[in-house]
C-alpha positions in Angstrom: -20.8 6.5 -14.6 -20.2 7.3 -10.5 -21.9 9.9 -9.3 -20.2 11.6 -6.1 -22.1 9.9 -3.9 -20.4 6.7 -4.8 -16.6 7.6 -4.5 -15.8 5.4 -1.1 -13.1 4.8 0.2 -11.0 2.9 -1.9 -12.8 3.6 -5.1 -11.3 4.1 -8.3 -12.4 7.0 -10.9 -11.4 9.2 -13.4 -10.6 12.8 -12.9 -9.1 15.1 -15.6 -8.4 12.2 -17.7 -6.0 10.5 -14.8 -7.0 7.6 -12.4 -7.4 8.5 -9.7 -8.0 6.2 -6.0 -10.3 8.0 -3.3 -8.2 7.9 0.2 -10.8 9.2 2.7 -14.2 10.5 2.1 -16.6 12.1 4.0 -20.3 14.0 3.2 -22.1 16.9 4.2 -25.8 17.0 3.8 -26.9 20.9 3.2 -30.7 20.0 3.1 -32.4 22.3 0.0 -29.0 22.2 -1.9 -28.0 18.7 -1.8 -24.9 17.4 -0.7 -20.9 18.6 -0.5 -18.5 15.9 -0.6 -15.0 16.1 0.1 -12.2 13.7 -0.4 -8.5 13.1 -0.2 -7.7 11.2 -4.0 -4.1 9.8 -5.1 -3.6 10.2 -8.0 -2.3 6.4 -9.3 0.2 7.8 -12.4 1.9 11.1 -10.3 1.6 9.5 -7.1 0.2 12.4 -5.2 -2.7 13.1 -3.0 -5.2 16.0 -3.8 -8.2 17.0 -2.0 -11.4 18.0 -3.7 -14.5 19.1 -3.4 -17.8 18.1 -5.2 -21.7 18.8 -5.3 -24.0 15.3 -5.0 -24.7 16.3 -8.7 -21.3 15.7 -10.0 -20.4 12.1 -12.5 -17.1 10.6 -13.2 -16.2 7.9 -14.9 -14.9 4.3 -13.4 -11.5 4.1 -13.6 -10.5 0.9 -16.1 -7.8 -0.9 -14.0 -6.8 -4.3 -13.9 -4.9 -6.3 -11.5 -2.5 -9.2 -12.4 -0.6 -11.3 -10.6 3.2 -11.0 -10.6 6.4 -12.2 -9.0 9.1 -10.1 -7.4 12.4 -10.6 -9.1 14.7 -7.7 -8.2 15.6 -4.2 -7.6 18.7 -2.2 -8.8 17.7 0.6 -6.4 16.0 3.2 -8.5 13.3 0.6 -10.2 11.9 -2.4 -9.5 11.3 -5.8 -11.3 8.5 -8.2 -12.1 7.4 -11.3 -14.2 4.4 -11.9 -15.4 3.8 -16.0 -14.3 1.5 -16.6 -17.8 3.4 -14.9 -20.5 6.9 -14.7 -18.5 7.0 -10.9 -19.5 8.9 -8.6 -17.5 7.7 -5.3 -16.0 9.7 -2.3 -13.6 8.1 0.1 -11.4 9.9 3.1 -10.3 10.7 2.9 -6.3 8.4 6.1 -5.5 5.3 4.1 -7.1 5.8 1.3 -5.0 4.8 3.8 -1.9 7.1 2.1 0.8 5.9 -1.7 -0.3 9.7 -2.0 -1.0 9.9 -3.0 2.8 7.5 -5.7 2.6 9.4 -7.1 -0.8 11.4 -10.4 -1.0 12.4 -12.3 -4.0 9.6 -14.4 -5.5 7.0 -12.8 -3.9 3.6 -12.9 -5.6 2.1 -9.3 -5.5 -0.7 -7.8 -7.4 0.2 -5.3 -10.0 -2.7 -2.8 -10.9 -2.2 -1.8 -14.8 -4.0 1.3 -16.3 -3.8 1.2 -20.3 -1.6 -1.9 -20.0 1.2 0.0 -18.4 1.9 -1.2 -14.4 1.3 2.0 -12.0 1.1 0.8 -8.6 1.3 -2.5 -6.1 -1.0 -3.9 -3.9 0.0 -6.4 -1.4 -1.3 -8.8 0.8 -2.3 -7.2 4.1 0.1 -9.0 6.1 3.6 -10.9 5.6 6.5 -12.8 6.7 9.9 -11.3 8.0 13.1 -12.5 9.4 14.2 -10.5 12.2 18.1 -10.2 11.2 19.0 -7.3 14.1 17.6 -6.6 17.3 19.1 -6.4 20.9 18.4 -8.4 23.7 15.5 -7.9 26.0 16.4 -7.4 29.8 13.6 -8.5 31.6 13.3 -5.2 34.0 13.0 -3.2 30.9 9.7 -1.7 31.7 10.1 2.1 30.6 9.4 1.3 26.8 6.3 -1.3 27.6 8.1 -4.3 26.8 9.2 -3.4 23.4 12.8 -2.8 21.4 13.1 -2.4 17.7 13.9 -5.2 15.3 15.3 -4.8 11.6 14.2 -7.2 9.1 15.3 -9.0 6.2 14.3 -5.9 4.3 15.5 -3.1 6.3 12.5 -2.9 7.8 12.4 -1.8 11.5 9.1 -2.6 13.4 8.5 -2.2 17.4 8.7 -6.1 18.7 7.7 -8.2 22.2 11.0 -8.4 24.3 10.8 -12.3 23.7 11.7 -11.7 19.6 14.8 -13.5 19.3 17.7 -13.0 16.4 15.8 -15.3 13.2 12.8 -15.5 14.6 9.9 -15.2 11.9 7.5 -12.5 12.2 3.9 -11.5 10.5 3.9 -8.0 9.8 0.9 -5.8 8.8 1.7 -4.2 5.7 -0.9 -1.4 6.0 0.4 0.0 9.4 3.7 -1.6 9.6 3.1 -2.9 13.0 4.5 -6.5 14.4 1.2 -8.6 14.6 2.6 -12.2 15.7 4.9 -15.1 15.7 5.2 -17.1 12.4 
């Protein structure tokens, strides 16, 4: 059992028989009365963020979540497919559970799938990856007024604010939590 006190950031718990994953936290200390803490949860089957509010005194249960690997096969627009490596089973997710990872997908990716009660319910993915810039205009030197930077479309539609230098094909590395151009592949 967690106890309020123990919901982080990040941490996984039951609420009203749905998993739920805590998306910020924060804790105020009423001294005689204990503690209120108040959090932003997403819930991981509905996909959508609640905020609530709980006394110190208050228990939940751990959420039972597992993670396996999968691969990346395809997408038909609405859902998208995966492959279990060890048993070759395949698995969909609907797009609005994949929370805009669908940018950061290519075929045969290896992504962690988190399942609750067997059945798949969201991605996680590594925290950066590789893209190839397919669109993006040149870079005039003298182009000061946007700090050096033009936008450049991936491989997966993805458009991310790049160095004047990014060429056409280039390779990027891309952080997948802020969607930000980190460096040169």
């Amino acid at each position: 059992m967690l106890n309020a006190n123990e919901l982080k950031v990040w941490k996984k718990f039951m609420m009203e028989w749905e998993p739920f994953e805590v998306v910020s936290y924060s804790q105020k200390v009423m001294w005689r009365w204990g503690s209120i803490i108040n959090i932003k949860a997403k819930n991981l089957l509905h996909w959508g963020n609640v905020p609530r509010t709980f006394s110190d005194k208050d228990i939940f249960e751990p959420a039972d979540i597992a993670t396996k690997t999968y691969e990346y096969l395809y997408n038909d627009g609405e859902r998208y497919y995966f492959m279990n490596n060890e048993t070759f089973e395949q698995v969909d997710l609907e797009k609005k559970a994949l929370d805009w990872a669908e940018l950061f997908l290519q075929d045969w990716d290896k992504v962690m799938l988190q399942e609750f009660n067997g059945q798949p319910i969201n991605i996680n993915l590594e925290p950066t990856c590789i893209l190839e810039v397919t669109d993006t205009p040149p870079g005039e030197k003298w182009d000061t007024a946007t700090w050096g930077k033009k936008p450049a479309t991936m491989t997966t539609w993805l458009v991310v604010q790049v160095p004047l230098f990014i060429n056409i094909w280039d390779k990027l590395v891309i952080d997948t939590r802020t969607k930000e151009y980190r460096s040169r592949a």
